[in-house]
NUROSE-33813 format. One record per residue (C-alpha): x, y, z; residue in one letter. Coordinates in steps of 0.02 Angstrom, whole numbers, padded with zeros to 5 digits, always signed. Example, Ala and Ser with C-alpha at 12.3 -4.5 7.8 and 13.67 -1.06 7.14 Angstrom:
2
+00615-00225+00390A;+00684-00053+00357S;
This chain:
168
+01283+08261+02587X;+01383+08389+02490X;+01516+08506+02553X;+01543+08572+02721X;+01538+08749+02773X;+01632+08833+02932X;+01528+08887+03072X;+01623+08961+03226X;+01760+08902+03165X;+01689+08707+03175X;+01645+08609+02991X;+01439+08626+02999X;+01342+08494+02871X;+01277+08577+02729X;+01136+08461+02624X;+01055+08472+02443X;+00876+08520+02407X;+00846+08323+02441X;+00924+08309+02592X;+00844+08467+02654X;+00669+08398+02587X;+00704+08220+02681X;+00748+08317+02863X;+00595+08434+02845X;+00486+08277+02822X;+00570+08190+02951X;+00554+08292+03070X;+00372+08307+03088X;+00245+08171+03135X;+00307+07986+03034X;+00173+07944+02923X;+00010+07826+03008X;+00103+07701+02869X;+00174+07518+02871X;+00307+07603+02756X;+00329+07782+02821X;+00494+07811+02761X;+00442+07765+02586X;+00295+07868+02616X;+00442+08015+02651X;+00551+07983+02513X;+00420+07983+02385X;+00367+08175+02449X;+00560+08200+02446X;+00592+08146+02269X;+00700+07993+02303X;+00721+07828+02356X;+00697+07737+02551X;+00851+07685+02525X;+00925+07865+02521X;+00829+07905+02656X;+00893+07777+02768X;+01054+07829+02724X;+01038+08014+02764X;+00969+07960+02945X;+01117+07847+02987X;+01242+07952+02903X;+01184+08073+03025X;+01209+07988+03175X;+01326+07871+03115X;+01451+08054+03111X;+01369+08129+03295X;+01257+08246+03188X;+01107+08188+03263X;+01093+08079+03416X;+00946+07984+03409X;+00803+07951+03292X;+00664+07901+03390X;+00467+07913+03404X;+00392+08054+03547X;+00234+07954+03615X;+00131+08052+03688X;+00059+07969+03829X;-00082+08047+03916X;-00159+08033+03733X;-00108+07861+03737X;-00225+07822+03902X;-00061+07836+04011X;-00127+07962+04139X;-00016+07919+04291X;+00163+07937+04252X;+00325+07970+04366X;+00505+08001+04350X;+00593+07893+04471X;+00778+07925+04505X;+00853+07768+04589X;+01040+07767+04697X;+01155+07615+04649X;+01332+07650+04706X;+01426+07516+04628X;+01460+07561+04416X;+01440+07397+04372X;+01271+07364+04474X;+01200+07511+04406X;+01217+07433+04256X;+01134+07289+04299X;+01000+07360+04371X;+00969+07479+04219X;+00963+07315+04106X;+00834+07241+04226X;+00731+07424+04219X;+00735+07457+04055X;+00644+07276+04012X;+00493+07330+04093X;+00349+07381+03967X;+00293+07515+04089X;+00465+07625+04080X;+00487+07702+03914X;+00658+07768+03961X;+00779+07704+04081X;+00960+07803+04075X;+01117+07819+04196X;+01185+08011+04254X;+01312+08081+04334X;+01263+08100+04540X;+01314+08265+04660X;+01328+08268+04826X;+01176+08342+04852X;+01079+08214+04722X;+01156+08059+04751X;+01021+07971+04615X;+01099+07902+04457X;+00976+07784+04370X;+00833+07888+04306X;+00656+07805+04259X;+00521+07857+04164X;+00345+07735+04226X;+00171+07745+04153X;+00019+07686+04212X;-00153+07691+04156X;-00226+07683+04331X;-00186+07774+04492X;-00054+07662+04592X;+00005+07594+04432X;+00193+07660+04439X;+00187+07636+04610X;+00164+07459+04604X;+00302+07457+04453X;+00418+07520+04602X;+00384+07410+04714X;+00396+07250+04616X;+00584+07340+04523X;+00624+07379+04723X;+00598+07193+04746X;+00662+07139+04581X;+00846+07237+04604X;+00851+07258+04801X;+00877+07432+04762X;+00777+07517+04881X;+00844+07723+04895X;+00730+07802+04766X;+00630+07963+04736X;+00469+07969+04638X;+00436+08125+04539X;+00253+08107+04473X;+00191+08190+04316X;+00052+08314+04358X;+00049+08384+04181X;+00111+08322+04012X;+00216+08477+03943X;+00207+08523+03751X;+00326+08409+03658X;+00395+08473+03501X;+00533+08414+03387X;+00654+08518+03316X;+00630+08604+03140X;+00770+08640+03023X;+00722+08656+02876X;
């Protein structure tokens, strides 16, 4: 990465014509590739290696959180899908109970927030189903599973547009 510039008074990242080329490929779909991040450094001019690097640079300094695939699941045959926010008191417990969630191949993301008093729910789920009464059943066996019981099921009625963000 080369020098930094000031922005509001903060240090903001500035990046060479490489760099720039690696995040503008990296930010669109991967490549349909065993290799895709060979596949984006050869379009960038450089090595995998150096585009590894960038990415974990990145995140490795808080400039980016996450690098992650956006699967789009009603494309995927997932049709029935719900947001379930779950209420475990106890810190550690919710912890717990998050590790047990997130094993589950039917929850693609399983995170703790913050509660208010009038939202007491802190562990959020995220269930797909190909069938109708698929996440339903996924509750009741994780109800069974934690003995958390004091949940609210949010069901998707649409999938929304998804779209990454485009710097460069």
């Amino acid at each position: 990465m080369s020098k930094k510039a000031k922005v509001h008074g903060a240090e903001a990242p500035t990046f060479t014509e490489v760099e720039k080329r690696i995040l503008a490929l990296a930010g669109t779909d991967l490549p349909d590739s065993p290799t895709p991040f060979a596949d984006i450094a050869a379009q960038a001019g450089c090595t995998e290696g150096e585009v590894l690097a960038l990415i974990a640079r990145l995140k490795d300094e808080g400039i980016i959180r996450r690098f992650g695939a956006t699967l789009r699941h009603q494309k995927a045959g997932y049709g029935h899908n719900a947001m379930v926010a779950w209420r475990v008191d106890d810190p550690d417990e919710a912890l717990r109970v998050g590790e047990i969630m997130a094993e589950r191949p039917e929850i693609s993301h399983c995170y703790i927030r913050r509660t208010y008093p009038q939202w007491m729910y802190n562990i959020y789920t995220m269930i797909h189903g190909k069938n109708p009464g698929d996440t339903n059943r996924v509750v009741e066996e994780l109800m069974r599973e934690t003995g958390v019981t004091d949940n609210q099921t949010l069901a998707s009625l649409r999938e929304l547009k998804k779209t990454s963000m485009r710097y460069f």
